[in-house]
DRENZA-502260 format. One record per residue: residue number from 0; residue in one letter; x, y, z of N, C-alpha, C in turn. Coordinates in steps of 0.1 Angstrom, whole numbers. Layout:
(node NUM,A,(X,Y,Z),(X,Y,Z),(X,Y,Z))
...
//
This chain:
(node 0,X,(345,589,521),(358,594,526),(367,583,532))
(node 1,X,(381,585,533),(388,578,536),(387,577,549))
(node 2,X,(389,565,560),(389,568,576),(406,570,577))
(node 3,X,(409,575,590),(424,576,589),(423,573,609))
(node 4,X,(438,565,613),(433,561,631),(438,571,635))
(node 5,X,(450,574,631),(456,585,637),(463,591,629))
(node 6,X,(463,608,633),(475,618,626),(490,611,621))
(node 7,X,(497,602,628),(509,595,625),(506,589,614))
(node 8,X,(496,581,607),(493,574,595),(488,585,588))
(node 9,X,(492,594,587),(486,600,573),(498,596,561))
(node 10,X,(495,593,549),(505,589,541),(511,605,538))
(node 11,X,(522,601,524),(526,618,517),(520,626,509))
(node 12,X,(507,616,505),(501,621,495),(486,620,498))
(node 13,X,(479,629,499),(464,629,502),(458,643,506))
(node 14,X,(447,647,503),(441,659,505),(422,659,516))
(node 15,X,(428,666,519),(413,671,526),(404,681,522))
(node 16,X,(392,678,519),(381,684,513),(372,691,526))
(node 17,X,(373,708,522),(370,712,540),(352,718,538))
(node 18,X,(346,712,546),(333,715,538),(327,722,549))
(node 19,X,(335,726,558),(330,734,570),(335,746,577))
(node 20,X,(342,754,563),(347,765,561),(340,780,553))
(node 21,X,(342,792,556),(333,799,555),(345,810,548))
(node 22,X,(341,814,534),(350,825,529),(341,839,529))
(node 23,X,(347,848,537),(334,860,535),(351,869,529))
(node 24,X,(338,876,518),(344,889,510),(340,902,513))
(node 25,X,(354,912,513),(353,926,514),(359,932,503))
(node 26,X,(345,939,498),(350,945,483),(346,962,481))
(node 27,X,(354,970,478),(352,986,478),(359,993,480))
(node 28,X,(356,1007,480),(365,1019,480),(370,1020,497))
(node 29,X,(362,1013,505),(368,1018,520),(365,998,527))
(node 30,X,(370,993,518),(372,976,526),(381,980,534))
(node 31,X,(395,986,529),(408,983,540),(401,989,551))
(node 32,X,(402,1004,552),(395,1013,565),(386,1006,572))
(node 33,X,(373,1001,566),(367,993,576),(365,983,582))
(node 34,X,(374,973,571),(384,961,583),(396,968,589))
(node 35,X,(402,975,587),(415,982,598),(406,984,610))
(node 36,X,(394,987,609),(390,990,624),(379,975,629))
(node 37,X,(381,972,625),(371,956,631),(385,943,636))
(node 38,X,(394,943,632),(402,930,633),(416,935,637))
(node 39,X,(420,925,644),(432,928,650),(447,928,644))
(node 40,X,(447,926,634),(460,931,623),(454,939,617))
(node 41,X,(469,946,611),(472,960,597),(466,960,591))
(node 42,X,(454,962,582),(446,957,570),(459,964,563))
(node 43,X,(461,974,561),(464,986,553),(481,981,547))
(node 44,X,(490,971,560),(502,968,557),(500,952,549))
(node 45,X,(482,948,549),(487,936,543),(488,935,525))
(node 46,X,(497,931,523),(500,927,504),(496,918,502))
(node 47,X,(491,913,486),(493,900,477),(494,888,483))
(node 48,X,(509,890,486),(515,877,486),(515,869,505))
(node 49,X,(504,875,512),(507,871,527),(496,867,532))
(node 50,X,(493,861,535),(481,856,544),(486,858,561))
(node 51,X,(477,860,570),(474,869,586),(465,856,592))
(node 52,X,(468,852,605),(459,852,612),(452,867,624))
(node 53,X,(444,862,626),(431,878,630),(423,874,637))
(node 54,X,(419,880,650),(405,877,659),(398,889,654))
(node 55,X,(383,885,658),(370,896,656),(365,895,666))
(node 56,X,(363,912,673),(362,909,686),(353,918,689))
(node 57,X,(343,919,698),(330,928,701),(336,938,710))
(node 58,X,(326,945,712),(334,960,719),(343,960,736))
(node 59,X,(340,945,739),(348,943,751),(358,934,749))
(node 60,X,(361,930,733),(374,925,734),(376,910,735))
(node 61,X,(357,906,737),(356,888,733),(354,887,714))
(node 62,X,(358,874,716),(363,872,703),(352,867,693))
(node 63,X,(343,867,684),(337,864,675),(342,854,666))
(node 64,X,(357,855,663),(361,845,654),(375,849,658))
(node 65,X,(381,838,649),(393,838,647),(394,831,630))
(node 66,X,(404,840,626),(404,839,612),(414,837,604))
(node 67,X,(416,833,591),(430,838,581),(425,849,574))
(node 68,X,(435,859,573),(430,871,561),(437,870,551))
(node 69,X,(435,874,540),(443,875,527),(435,884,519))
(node 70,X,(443,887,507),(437,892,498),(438,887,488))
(node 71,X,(427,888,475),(421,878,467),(414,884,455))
(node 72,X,(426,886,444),(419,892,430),(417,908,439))
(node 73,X,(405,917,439),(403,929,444),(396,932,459))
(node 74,X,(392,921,463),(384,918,477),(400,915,485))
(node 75,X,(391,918,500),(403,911,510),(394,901,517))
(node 76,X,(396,886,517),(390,872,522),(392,870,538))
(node 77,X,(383,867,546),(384,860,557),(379,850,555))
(node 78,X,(389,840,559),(388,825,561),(385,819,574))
(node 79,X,(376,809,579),(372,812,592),(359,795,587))
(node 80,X,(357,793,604),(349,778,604),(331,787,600))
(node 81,X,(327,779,601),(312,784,596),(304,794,612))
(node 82,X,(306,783,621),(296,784,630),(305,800,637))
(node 83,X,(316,803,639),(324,812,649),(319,823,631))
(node 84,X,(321,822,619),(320,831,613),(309,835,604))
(node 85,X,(299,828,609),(283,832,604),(282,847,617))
(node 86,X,(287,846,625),(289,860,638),(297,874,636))
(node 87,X,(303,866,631),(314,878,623),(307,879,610))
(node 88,X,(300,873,599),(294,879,589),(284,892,594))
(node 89,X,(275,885,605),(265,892,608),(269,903,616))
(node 90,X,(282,903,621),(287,917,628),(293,929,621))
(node 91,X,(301,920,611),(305,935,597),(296,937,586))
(node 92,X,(292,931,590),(273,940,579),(265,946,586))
(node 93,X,(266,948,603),(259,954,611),(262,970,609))
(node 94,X,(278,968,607),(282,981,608),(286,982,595))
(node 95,X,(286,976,585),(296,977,570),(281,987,564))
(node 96,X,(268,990,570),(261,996,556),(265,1011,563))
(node 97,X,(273,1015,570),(278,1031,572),(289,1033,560))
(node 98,X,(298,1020,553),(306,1022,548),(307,1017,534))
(node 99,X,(319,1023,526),(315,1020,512),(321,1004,506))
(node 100,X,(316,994,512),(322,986,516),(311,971,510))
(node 101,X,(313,965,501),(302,953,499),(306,937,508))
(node 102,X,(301,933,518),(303,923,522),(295,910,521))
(node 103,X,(302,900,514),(293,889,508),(296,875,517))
(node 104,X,(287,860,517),(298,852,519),(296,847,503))
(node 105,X,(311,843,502),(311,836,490),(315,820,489))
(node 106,X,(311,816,501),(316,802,506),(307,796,491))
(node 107,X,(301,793,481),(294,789,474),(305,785,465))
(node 108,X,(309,801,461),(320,805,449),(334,793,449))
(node 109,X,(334,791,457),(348,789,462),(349,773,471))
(node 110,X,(360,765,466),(357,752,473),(371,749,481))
(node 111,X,(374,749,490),(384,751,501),(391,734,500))
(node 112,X,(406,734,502),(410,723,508),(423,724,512))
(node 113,X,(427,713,520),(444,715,526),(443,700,518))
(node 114,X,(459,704,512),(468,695,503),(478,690,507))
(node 115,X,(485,675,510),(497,674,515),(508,683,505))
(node 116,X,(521,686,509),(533,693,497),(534,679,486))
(node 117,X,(535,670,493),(543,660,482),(529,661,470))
(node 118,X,(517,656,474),(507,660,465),(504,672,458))
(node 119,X,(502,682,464),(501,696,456),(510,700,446))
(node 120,X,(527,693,450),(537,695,439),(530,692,430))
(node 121,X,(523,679,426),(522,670,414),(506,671,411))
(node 122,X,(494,680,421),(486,688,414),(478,700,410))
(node 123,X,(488,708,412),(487,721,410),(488,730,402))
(node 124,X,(502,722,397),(508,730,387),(499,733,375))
(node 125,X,(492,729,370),(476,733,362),(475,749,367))
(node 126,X,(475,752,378),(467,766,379),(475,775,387))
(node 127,X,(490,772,391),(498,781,398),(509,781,388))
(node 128,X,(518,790,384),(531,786,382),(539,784,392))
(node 129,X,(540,787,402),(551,780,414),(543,781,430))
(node 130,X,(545,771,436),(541,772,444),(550,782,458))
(node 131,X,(543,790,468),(551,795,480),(564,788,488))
(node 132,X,(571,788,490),(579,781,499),(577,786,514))
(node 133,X,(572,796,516),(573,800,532),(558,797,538))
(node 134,X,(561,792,550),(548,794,562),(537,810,560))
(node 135,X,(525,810,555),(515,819,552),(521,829,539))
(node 136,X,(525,825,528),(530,827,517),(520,824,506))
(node 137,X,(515,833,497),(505,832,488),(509,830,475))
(node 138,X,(501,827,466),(503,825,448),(490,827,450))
(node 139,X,(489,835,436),(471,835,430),(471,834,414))
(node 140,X,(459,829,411),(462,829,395),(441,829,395))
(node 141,X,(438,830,384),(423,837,377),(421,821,389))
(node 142,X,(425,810,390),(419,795,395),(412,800,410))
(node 143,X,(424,807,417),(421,812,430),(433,812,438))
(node 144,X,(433,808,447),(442,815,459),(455,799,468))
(node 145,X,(463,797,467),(470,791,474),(479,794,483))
(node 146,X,(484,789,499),(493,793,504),(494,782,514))
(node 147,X,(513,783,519),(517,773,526),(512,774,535))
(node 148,X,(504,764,547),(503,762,557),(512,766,570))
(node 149,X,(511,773,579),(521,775,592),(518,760,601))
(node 150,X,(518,745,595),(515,735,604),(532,725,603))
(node 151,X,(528,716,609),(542,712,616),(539,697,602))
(node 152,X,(530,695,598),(527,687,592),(525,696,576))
(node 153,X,(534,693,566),(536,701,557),(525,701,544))
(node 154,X,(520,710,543),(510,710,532),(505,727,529))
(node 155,X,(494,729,518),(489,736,513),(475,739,517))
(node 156,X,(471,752,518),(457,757,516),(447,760,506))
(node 157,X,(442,754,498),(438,761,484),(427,768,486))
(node 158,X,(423,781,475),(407,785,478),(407,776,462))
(node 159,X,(398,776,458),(397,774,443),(380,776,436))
(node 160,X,(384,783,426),(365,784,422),(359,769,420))
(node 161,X,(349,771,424),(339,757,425),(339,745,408))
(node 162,X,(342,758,400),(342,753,386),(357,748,383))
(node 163,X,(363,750,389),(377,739,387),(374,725,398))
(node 164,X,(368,727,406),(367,714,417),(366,700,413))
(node 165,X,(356,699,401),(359,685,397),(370,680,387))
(node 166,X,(378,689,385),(390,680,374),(403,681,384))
(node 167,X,(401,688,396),(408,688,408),(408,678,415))
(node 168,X,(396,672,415),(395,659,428),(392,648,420))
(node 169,X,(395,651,407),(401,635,397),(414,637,400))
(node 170,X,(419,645,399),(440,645,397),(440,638,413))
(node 171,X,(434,643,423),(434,639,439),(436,624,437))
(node 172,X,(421,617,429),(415,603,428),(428,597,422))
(node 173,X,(436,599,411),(448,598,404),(462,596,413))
(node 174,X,(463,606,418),(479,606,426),(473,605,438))
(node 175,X,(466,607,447),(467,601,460),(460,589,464))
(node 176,X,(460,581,457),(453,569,455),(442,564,462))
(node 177,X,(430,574,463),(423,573,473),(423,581,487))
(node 178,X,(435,589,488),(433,592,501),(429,607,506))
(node 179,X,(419,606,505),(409,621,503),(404,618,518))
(node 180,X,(404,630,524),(401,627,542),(388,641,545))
(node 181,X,(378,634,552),(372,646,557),(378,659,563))
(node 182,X,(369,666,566),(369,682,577),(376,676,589))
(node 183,X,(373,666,595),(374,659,607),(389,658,607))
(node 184,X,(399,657,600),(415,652,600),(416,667,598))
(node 185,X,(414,675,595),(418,692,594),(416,696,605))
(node 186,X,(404,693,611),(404,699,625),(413,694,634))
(node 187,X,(419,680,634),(427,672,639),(440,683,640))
(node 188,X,(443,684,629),(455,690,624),(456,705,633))
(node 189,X,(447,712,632),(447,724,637),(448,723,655))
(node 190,X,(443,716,659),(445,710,670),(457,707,676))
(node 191,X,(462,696,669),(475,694,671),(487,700,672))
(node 192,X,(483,716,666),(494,726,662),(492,738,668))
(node 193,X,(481,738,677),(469,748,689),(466,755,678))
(node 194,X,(467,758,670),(455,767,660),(446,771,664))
(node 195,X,(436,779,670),(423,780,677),(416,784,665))
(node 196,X,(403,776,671),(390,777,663),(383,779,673))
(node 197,X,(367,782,670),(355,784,678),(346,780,671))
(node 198,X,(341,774,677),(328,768,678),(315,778,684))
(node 199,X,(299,778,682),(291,782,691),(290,787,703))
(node 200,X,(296,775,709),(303,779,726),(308,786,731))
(node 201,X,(318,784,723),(333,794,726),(333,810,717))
(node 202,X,(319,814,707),(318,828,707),(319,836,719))
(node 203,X,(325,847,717),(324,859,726),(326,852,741))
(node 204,X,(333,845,744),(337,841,752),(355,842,761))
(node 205,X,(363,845,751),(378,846,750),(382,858,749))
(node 206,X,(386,867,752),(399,876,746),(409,870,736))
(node 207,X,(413,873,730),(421,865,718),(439,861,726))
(node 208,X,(436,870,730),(451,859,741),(448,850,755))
(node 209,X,(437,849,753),(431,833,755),(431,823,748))
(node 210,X,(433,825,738),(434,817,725),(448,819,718))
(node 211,X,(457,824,722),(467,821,716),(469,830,708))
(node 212,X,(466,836,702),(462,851,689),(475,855,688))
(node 213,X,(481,861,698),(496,868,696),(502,861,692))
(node 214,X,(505,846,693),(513,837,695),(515,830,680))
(node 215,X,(502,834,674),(504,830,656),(504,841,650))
(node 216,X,(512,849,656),(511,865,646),(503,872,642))
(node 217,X,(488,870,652),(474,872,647),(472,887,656))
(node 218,X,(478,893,661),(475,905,669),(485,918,665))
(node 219,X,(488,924,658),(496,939,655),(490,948,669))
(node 220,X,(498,953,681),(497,956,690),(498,975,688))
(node 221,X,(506,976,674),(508,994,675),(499,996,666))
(node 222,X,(490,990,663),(480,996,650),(469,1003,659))
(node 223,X,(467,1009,649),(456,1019,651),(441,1016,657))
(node 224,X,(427,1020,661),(420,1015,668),(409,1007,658))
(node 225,X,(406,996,669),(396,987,660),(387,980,674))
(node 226,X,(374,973,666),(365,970,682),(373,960,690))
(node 227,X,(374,967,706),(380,955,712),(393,961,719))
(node 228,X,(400,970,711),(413,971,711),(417,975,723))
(node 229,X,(410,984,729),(413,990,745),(417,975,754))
(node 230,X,(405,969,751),(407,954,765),(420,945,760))
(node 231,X,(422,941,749),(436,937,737),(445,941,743))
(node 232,X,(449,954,738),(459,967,743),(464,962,760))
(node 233,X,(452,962,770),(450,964,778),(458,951,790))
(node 234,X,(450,942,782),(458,929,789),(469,926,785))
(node 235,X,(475,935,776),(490,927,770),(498,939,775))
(node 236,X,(495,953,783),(504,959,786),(505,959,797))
(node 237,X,(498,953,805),(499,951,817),(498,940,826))
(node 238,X,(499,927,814),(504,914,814),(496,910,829))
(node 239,X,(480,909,822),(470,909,832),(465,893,827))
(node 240,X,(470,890,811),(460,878,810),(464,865,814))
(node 241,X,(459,854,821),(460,841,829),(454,827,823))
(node 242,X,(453,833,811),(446,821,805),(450,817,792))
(node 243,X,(452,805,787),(457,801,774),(455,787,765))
(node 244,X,(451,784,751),(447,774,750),(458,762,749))
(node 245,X,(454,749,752),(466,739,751),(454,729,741))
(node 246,X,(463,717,741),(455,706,731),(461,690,738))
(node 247,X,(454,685,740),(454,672,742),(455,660,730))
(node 248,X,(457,648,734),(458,638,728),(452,624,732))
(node 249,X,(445,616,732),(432,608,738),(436,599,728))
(node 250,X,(441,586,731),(445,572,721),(436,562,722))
(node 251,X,(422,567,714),(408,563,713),(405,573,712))
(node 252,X,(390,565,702),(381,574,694),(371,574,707))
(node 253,X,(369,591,713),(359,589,720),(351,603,714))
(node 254,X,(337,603,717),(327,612,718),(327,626,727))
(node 255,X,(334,631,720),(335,646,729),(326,655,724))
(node 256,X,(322,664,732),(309,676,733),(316,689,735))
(node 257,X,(318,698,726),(327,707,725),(317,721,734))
(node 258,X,(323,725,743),(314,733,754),(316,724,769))
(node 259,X,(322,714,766),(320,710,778),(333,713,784))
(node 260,X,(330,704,798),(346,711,809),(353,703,808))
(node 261,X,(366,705,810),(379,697,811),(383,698,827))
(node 262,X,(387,688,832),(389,691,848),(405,691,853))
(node 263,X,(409,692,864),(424,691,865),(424,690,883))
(node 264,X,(432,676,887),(431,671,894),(442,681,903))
(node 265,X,(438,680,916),(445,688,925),(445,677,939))
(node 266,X,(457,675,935),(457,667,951),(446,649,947))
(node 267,X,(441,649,957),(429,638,955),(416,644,950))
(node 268,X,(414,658,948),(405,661,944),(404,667,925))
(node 269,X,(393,667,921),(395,674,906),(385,688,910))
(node 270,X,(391,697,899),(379,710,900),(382,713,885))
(node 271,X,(376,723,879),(371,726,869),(381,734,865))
(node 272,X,(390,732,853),(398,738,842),(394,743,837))
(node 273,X,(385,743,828),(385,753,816),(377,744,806))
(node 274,X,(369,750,794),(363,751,783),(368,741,775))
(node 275,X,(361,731,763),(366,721,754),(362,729,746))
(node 276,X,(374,738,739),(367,743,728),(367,742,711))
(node 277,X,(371,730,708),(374,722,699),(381,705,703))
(node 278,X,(374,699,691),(377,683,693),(375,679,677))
(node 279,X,(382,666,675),(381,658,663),(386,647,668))
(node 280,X,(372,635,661),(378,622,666),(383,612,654))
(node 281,X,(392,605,654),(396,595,643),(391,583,646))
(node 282,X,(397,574,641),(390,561,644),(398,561,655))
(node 283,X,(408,556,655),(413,553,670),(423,566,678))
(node 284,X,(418,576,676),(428,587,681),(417,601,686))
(node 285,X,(414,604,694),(408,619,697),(418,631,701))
(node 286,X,(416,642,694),(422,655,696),(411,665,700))
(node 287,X,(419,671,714),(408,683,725),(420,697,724))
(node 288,X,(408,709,723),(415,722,726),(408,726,735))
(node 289,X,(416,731,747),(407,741,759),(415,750,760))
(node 290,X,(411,760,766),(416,770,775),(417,767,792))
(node 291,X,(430,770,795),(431,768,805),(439,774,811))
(node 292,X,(446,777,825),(455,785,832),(465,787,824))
(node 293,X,(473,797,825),(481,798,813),(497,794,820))
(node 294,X,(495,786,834),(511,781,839),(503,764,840))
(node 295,X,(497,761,826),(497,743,832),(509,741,822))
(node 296,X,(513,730,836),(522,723,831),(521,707,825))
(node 297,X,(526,703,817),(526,688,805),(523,678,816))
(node 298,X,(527,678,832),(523,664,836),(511,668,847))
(node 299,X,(504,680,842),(491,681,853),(480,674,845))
(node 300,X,(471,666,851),(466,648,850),(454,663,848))
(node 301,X,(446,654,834),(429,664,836),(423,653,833))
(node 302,X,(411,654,836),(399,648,823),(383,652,825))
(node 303,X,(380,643,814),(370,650,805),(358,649,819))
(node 304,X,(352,655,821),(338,656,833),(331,650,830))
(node 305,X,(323,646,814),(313,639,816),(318,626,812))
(node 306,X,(329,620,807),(336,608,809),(350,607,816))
(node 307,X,(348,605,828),(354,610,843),(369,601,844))
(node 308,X,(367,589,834),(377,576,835),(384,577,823))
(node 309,X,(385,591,820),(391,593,804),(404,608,812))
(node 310,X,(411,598,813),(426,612,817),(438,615,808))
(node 311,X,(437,624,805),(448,631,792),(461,638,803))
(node 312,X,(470,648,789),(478,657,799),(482,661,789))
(node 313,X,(484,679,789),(485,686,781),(496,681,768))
(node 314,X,(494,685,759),(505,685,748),(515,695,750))
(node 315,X,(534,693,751),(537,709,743),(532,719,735))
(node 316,X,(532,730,736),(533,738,731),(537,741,717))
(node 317,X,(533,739,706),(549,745,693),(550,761,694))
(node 318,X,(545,772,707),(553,782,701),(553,789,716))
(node 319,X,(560,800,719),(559,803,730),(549,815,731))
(node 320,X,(540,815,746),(528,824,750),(531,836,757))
(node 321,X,(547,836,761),(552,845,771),(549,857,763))
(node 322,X,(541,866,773),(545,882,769),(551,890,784))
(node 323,X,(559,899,782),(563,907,791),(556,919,791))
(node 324,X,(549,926,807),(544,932,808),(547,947,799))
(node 325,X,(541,955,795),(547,968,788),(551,976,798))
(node 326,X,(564,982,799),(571,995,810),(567,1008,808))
(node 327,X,(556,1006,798),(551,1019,794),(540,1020,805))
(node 328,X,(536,1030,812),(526,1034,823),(517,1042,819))
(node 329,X,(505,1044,814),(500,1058,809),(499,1066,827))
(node 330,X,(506,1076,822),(501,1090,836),(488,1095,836))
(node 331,X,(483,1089,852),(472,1097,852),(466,1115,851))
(node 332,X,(461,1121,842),(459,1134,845),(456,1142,858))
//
């Protein structure tokens, strides 16, 4: 694989091969119904042509994963990292044999990658007739599944059957002259743009507006009931939640331990921030996602705990976290 130092050097043309992604399928007469009640968006309002982000959340409303949804040929796909969605496989098959509902993973079937635009224009067109122009916009053809990225850095998602993969990543070897990049520059990317992912650690540990969830359109607040939804519902109408994820920037490649703490200096002293719950390191560039108070501000000084002489400060934001409390009151009986 190609090394790359930092996100600023990526050229226009180059693809990432994601080998640490997990596609699980919902296929049957009651798929929609029984994901409408497990995940935090519409199953029932989603079409064809749209791809969702989505938390999966256990009965108190911690998160199991965070995901993309779409639909795909006659199944509806969640897209999701391995480790946060081997949890979520094993939780909608806990409850999927009450319903008429087949749930597979088919991460085998299917070979995942993010595509720069300039590249995908020039190799795609083999298996799409046009590509999406909007942020979570889909095309499908018998090849598999494509849609624009919601990232600030412009490119494509592909699913593609495993049996197109190698005359796919000759056209790559062809027009991007080489520049095929690990898992590691994807996570970067997602990072960079707060995307939240989960790792081991960070299962069942969040509410999904600890993570940002609302904030990528990943939460339908009037839909109907699913696990979790009371505590969801709960902290967003009464604008109870205090925590949020941010992402850092570290100019060096250092060794980060994702689970570990992030600190934030107070006065002369430091105390404990919040969770590292995602990292990717380049050669000369590291990217960190934590959760942390949900009023830090860009010039509050943190660093890493177990490498104490390493101090970052949050990134902007690309989208806003504000929710206003709901004026709706339920009356007590």
């Amino acid at each position: 694989m190609t090394a790359l130092h930092s996100l600023s050097d990526l050229p226009s043309h180059y693809a990432i091969r994601l080998s640490n992604q997990m596609l699980i399928s919902l296929e049957g007469e009651q798929a929609d119904s029984y994901l409408h009640g497990q995940v935090t968006v519409n199953v029932n309002e989603l079409d064809n042509t749209k791809v969702r982000f989505c938390a999966h959340c256990d009965n108190k409303g911690k998160t199991w994963s965070v995901s993309m949804i779409t639909r795909m040929n006659n199944e509806i796909v969640l897209v999701t990292d391995k480790e946060a969605g081997a949890h979520t496989l094993a939780q909608l098959n806990k409850y999927g044999v009450f319903s008429k509902v087949d749930i597979v993973d088919k991460s085998d079937e299917y070979n995942q990658y993010f595509i720069s635009q300039a590249l995908a224009e020039s190799v795609l067109t083999p298996y799409f007739d046009s590509l999406p122009e909007e942020p979570m916009s889909s095309a499908q053809s018998s090849a598999g599944k494509v849609f624009k990225a919601p990232l600030s850095q412009a490119g494509y998602y592909l699913i593609i059957a495993a049996s197109e993969s190698k005359a796919l990543e000759e056209r790559f070897s062809e027009k991007a002259e080489g520049a095929v990049y690990s898992q590691e520059i994807y996570n970067a990317l997602l990072i960079s743009n707060v995307i939240p992912t989960l790792s081991e650690s960070g299962v069942n540990e969040y509410i999904p507006q600890m993570l940002n969830v609302q904030a990528i359109d990943g939460i339908d607040f009037d839909k109907g009931c699913y696990m979790g939804q009371e505590v969801v519902a709960r902290t967003r109408f009464l604008g109870k939640n205090k925590r949020a994820a941010y992402s850092f920037t570290i100019p060096k490649a250092v060794d980060v331990e994702v689970g570990s703490n992030l600190e934030k200096q107070l006065g002369d002293n430091w105390r404990r921030a919040g969770m590292i719950i995602a990292s990717a390191t380049l050669a000369e560039e590291t990217w960190i996602m934590s959760v942390l108070a949900n009023d830090t501000q860009q010039d509050d000084a943190h660093r890493l705990a177990q490498q104490p002489d390493i101090v970052c400060y949050p990134n902007p934001l690309p989208y806003s976290i504000e929710q206003a409390a709901s004026k709706i009151v339920k009356k007590r009986k």
